[in-house]
N, CA, C and O atoms as a MOPAC input file, in Angstrom:
PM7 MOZYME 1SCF
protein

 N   -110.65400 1    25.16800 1   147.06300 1
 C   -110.17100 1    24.14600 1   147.98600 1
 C   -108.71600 1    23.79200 1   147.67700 1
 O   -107.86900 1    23.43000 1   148.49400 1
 N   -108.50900 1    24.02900 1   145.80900 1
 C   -107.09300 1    23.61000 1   145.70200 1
 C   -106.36100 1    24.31500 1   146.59200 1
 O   -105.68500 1    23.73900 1   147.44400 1
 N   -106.43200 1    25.94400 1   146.46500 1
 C   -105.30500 1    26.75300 1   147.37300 1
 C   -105.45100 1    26.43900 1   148.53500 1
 O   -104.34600 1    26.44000 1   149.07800 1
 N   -106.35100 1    26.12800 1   149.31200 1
 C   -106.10000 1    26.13300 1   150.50800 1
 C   -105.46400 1    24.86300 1   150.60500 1
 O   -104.42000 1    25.04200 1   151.23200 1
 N   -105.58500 1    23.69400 1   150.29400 1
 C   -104.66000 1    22.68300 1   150.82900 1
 C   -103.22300 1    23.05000 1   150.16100 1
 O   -102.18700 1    22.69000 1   150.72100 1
 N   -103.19800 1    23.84600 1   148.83500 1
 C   -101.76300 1    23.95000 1   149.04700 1
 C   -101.08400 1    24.57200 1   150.02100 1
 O    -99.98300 1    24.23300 1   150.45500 1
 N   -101.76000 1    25.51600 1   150.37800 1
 C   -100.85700 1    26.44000 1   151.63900 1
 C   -101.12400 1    26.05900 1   152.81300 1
 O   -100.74700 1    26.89900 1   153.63000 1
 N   -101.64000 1    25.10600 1   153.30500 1
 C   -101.89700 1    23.76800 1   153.97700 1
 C   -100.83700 1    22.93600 1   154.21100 1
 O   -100.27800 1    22.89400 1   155.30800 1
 N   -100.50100 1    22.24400 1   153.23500 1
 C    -99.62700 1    21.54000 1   152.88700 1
 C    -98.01400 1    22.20300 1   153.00300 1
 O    -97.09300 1    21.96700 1   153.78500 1
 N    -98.11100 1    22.86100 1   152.18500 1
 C    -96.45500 1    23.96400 1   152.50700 1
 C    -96.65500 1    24.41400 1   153.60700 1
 O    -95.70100 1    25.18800 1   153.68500 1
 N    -97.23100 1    24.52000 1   154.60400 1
 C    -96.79200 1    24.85500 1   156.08800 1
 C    -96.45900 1    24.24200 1   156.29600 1
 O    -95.24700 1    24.34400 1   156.48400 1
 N    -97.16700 1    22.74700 1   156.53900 1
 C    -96.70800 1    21.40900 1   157.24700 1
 C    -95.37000 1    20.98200 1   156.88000 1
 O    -94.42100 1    20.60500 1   157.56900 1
 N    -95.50200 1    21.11100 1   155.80000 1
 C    -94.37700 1    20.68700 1   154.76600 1
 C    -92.95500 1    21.50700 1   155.66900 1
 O    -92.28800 1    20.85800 1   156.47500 1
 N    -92.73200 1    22.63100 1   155.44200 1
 C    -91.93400 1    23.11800 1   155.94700 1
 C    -91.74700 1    22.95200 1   157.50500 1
 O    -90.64400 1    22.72100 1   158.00000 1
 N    -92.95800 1    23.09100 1   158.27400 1
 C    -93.16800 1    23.05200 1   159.87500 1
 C    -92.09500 1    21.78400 1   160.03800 1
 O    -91.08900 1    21.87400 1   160.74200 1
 N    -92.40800 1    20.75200 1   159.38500 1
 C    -91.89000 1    19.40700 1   159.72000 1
 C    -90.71700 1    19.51200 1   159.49200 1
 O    -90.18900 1    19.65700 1   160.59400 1
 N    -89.72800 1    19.53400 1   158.48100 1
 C    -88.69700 1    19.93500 1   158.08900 1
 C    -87.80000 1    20.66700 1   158.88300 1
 O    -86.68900 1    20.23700 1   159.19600 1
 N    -88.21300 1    21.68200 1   159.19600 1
 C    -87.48000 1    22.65700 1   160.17800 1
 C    -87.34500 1    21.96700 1   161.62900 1
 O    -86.32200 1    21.97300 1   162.31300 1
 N    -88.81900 1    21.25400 1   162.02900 1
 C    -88.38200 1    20.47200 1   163.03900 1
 C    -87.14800 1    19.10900 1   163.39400 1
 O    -86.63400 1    18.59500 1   164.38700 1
 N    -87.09600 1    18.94900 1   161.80000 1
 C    -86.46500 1    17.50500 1   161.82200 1
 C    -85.14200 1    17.62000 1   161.44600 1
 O    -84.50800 1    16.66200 1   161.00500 1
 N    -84.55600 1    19.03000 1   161.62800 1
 C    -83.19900 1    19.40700 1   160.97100 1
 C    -82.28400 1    19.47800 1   161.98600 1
 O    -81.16100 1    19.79600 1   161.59500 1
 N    -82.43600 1    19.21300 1   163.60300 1
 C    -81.21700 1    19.07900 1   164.06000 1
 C    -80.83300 1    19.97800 1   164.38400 1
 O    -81.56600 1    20.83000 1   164.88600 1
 N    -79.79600 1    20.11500 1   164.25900 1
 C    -78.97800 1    21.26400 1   164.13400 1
 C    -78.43400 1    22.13900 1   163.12300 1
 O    -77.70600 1    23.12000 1   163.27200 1
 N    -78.83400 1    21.70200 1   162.22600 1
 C    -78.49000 1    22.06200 1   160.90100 1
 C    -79.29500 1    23.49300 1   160.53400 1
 O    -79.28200 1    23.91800 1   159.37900 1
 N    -79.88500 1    24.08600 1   161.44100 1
 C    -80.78800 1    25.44800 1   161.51900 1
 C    -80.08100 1    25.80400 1   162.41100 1
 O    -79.38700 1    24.98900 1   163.01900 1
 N    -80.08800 1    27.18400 1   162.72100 1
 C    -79.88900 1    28.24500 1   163.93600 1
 C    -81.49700 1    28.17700 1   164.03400 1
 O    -82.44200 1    27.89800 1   163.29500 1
 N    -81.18300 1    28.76100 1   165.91700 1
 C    -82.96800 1    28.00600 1   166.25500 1
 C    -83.88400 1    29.55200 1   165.68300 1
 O    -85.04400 1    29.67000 1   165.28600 1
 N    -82.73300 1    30.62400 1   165.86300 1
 C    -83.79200 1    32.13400 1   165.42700 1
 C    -84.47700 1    31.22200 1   164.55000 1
 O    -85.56900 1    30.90800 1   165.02400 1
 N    -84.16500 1    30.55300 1   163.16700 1
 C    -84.37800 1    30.50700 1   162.34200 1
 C    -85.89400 1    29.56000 1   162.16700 1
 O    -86.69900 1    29.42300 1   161.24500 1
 N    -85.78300 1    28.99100 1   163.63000 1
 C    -86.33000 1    27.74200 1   163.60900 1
 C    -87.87600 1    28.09800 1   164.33100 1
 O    -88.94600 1    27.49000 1   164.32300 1
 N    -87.39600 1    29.48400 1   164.99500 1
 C    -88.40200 1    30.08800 1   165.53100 1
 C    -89.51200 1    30.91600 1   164.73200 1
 O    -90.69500 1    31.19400 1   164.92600 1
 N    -88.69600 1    31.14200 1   163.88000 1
 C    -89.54800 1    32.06400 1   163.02100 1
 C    -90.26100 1    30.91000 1   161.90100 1
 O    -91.35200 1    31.22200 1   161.42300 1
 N    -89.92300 1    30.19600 1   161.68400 1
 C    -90.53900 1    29.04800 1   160.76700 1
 C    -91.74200 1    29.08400 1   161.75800 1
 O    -92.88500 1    29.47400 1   161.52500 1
 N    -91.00700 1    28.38000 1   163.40500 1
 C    -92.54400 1    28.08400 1   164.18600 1
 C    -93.76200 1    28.82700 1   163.98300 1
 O    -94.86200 1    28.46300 1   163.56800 1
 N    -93.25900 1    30.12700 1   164.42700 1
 C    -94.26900 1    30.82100 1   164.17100 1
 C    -94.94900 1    31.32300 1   163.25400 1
 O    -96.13200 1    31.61400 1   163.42400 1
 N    -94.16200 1    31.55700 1   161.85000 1
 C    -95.16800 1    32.10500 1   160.77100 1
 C    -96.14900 1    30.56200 1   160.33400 1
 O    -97.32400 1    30.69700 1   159.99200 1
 N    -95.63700 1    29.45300 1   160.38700 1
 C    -96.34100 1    28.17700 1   160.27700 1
 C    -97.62100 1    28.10100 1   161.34300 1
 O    -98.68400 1    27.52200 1   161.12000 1
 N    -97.20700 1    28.93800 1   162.74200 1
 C    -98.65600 1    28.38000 1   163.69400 1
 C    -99.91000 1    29.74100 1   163.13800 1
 O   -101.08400 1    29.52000 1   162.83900 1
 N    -99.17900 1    31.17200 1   163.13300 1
 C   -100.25900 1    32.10600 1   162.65900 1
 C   -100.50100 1    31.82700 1   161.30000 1
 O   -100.87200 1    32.86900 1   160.76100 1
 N   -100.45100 1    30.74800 1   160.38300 1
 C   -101.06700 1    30.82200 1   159.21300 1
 C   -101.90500 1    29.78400 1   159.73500 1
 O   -103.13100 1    29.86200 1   159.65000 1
 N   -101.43800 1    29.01500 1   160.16100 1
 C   -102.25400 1    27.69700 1   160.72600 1
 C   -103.72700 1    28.57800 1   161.05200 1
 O   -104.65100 1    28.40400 1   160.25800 1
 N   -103.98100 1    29.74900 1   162.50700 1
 C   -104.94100 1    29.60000 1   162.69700 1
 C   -105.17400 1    30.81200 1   161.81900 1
 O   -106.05000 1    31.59200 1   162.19500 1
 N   -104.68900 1    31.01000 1   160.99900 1
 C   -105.34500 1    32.14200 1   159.64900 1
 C   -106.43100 1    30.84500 1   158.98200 1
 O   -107.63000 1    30.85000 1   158.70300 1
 N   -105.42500 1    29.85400 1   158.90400 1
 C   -106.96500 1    29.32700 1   157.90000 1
 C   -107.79300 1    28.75200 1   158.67100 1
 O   -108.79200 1    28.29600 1   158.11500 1
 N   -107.67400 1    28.57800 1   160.14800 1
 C   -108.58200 1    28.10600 1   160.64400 1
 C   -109.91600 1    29.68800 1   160.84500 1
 O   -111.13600 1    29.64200 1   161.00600 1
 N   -109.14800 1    30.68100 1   160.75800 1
 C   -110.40700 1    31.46900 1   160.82700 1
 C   -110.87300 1    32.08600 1   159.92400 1
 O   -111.84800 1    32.83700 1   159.96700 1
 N   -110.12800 1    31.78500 1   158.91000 1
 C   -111.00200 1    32.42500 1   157.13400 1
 C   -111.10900 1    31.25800 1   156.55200 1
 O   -110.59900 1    31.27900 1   155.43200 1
 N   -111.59900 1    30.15700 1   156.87200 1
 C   -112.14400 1    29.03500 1   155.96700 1
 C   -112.97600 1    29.24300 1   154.67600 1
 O   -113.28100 1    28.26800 1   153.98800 1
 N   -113.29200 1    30.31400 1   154.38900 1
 C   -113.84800 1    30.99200 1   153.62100 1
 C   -113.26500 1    31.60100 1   152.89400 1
 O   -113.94800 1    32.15500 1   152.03300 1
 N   -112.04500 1    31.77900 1   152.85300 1
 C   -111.42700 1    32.64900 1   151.92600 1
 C   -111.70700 1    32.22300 1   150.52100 1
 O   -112.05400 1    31.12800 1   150.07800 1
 N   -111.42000 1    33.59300 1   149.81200 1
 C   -111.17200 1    33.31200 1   148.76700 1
 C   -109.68900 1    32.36500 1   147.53400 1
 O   -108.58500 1    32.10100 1   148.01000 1
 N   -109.95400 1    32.12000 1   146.44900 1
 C   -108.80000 1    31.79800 1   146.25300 1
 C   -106.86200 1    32.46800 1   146.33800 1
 O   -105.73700 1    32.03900 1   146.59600 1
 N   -107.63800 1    33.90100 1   145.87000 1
 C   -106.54500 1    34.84500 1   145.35600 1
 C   -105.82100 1    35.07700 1   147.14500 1
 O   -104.61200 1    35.07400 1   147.37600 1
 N   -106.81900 1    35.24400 1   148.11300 1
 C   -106.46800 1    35.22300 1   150.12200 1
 C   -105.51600 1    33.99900 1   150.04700 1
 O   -104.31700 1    34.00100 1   150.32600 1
 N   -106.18300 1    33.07100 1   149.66700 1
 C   -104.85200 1    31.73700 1   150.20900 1
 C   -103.71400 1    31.72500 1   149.12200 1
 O   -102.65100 1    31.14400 1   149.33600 1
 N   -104.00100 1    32.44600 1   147.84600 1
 C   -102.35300 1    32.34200 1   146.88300 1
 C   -101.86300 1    33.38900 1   147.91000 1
 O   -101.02000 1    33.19000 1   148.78500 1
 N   -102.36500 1    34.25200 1   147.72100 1
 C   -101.41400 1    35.55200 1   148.91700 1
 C   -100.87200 1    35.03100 1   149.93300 1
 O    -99.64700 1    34.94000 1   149.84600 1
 N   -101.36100 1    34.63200 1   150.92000 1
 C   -100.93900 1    34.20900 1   152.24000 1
 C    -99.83900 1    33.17800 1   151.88100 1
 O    -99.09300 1    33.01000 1   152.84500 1
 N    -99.46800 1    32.36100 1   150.69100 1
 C    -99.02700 1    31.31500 1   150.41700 1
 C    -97.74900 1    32.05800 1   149.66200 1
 O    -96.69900 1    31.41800 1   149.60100 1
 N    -97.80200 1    33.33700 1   149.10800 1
 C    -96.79800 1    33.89200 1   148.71600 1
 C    -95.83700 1    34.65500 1   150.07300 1
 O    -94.61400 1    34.71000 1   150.20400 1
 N    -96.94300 1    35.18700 1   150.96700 1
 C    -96.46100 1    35.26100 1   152.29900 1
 C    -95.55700 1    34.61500 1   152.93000 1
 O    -94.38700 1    34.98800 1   153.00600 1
 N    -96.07800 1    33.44900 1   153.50700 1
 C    -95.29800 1    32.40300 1   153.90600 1
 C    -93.87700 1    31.91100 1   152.82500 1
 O    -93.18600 1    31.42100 1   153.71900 1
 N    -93.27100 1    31.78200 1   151.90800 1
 C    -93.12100 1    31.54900 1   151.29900 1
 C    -91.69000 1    32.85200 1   151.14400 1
 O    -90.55200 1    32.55400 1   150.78100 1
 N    -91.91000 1    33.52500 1   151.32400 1
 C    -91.01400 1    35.14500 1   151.32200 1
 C    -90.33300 1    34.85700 1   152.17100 1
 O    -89.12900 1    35.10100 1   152.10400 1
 N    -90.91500 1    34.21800 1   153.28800 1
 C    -90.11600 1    34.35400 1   154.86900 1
 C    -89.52200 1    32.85900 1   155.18800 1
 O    -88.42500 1    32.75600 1   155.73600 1
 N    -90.06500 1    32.04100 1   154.92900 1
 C    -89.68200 1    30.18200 1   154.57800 1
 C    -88.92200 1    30.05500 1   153.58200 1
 O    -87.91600 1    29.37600 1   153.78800 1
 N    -89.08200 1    30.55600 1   152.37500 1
 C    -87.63300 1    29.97400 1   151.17500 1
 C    -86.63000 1    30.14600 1   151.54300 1
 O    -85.82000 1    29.22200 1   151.48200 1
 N    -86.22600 1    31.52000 1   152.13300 1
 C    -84.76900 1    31.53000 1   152.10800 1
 C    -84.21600 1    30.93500 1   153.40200 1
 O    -83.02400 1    30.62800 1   153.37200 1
 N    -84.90600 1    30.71900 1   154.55400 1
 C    -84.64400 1    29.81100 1   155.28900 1
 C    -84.08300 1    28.35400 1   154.71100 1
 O    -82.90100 1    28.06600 1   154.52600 1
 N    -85.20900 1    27.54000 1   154.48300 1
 C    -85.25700 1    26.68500 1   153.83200 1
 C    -83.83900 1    26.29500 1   152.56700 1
 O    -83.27800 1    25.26300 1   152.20000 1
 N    -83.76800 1    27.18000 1   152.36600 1
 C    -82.37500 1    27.25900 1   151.18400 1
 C    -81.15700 1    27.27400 1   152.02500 1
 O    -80.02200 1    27.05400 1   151.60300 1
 N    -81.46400 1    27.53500 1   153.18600 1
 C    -80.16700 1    27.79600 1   153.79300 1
 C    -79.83500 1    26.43600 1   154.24500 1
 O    -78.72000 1    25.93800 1   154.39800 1
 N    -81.25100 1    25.81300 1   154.47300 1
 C    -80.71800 1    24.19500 1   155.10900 1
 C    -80.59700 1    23.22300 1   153.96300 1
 O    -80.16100 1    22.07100 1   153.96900 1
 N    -80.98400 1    23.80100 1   153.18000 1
 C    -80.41300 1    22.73800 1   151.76000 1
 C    -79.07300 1    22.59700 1   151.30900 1
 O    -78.35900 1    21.72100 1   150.82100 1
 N    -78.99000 1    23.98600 1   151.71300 1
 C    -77.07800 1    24.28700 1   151.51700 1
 C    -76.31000 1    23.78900 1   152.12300 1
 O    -75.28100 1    23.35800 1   151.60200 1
 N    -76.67200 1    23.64100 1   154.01300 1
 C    -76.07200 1    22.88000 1   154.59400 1
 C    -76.21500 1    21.47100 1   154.50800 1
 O    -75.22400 1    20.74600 1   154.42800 1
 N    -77.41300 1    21.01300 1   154.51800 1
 C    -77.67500 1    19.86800 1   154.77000 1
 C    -77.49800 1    18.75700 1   153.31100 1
 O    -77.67900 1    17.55100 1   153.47900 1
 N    -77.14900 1    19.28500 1   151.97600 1
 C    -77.17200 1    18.46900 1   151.04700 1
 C    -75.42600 1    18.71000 1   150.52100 1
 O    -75.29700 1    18.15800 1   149.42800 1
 N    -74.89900 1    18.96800 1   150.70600 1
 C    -73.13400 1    18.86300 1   150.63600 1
 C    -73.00300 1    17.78300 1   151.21700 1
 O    -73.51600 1    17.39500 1   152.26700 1
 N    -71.93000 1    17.01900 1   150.15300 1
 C    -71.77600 1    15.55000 1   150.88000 1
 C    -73.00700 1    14.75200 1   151.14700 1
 O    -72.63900 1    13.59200 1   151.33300 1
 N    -73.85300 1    14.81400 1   151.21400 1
 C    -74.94400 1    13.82000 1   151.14800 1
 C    -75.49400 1    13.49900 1   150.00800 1
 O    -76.49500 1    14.15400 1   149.71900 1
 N    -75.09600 1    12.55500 1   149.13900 1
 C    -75.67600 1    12.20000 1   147.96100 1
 C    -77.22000 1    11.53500 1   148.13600 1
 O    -77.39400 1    10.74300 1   149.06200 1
 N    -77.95800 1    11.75700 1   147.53600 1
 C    -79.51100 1    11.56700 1   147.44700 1
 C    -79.82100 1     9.74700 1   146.98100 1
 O    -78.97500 1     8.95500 1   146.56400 1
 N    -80.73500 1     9.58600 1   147.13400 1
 C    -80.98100 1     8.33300 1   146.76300 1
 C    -80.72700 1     7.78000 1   145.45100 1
 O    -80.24800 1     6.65400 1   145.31400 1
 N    -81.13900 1     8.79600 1   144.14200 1
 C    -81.20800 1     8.61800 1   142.84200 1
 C    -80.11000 1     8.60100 1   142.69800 1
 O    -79.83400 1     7.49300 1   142.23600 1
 N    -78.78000 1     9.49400 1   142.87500 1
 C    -77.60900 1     9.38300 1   142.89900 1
 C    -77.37800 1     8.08800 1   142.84600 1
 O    -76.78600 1     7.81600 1   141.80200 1
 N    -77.62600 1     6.97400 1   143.64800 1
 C    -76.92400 1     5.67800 1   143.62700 1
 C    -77.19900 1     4.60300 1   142.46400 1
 O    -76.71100 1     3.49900 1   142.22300 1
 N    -78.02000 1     5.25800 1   141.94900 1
 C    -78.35000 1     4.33300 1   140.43400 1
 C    -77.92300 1     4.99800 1   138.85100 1
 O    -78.41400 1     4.65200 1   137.77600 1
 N    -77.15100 1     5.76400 1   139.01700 1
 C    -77.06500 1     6.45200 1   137.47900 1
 C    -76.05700 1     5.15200 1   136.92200 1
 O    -74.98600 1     4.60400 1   137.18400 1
 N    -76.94500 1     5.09800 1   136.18100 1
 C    -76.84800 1     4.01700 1   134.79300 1
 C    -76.62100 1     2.72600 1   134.75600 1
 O    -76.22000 1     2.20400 1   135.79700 1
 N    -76.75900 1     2.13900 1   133.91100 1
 C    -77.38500 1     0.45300 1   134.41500 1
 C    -76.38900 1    -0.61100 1   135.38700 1
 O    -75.49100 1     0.11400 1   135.81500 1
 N    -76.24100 1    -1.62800 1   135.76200 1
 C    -75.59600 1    -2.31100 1   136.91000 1
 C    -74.61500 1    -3.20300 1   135.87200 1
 O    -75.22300 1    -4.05200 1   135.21900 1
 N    -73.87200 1    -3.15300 1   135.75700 1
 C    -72.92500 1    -4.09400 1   135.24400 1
 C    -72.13500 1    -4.90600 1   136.01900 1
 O    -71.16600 1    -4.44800 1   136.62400 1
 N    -72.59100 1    -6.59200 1   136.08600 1
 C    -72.13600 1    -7.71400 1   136.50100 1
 C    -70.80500 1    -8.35900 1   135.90200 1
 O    -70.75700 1    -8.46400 1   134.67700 1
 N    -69.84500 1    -8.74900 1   136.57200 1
 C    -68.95500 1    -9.32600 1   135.72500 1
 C    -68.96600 1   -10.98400 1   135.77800 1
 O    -69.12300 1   -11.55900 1   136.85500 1
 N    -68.84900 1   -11.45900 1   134.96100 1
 C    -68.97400 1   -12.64600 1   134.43900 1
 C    -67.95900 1   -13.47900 1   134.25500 1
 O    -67.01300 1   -12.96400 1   133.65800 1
 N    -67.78900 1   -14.93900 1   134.65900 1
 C    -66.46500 1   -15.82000 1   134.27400 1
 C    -66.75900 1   -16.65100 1   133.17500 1
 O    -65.89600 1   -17.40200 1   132.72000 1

């Protein structure tokens, strides 16, 4: 059950992502996310049964064809955008009269 919600999860995971990027994808790119995300979708809807080693595979699958996508919008999309944690490195110093 673990594998399958992971490769569950990393579809969505990515599906969503790719949707929520704007422009920051070329759409080829955005297309091919769609689709390897909807045929895994009904992969597990029709091997619910799989085994574990079927859903690491399929999850290494997906994963071949999604990372380097995915890397590409990290590249764009995280230049100049400092992250949340960024705004707290190291403690707050108040000045005092």
């Amino acid at each position: 059950i673990a594998a399958r919600n992971q490769l569950e999860s990393y579809v969505f995971t990515v599906k969503q992502a790719a949707e929520d990027t704007g422009d920051k994808l070329q759409s080829e790119d955005k297309e091919t996310i769609s689709r390897v995300c909807s045929e895994t979708v009904s992969w597990l809807d029709n091997n619910a049964l799989a085994e574990v080693d079927e859903y690491e595979f399929k999850l290494k699958e997906v994963q071949k064809v999604c990372s380097p996508i995915m890397a590409k919008l990290h590249q764009n999309g995280s230049t100049g955008n400092p992250g949340p944690a960024s705004s707290s490195q190291g403690p707050t110093v108040e000045e005092m009269d």
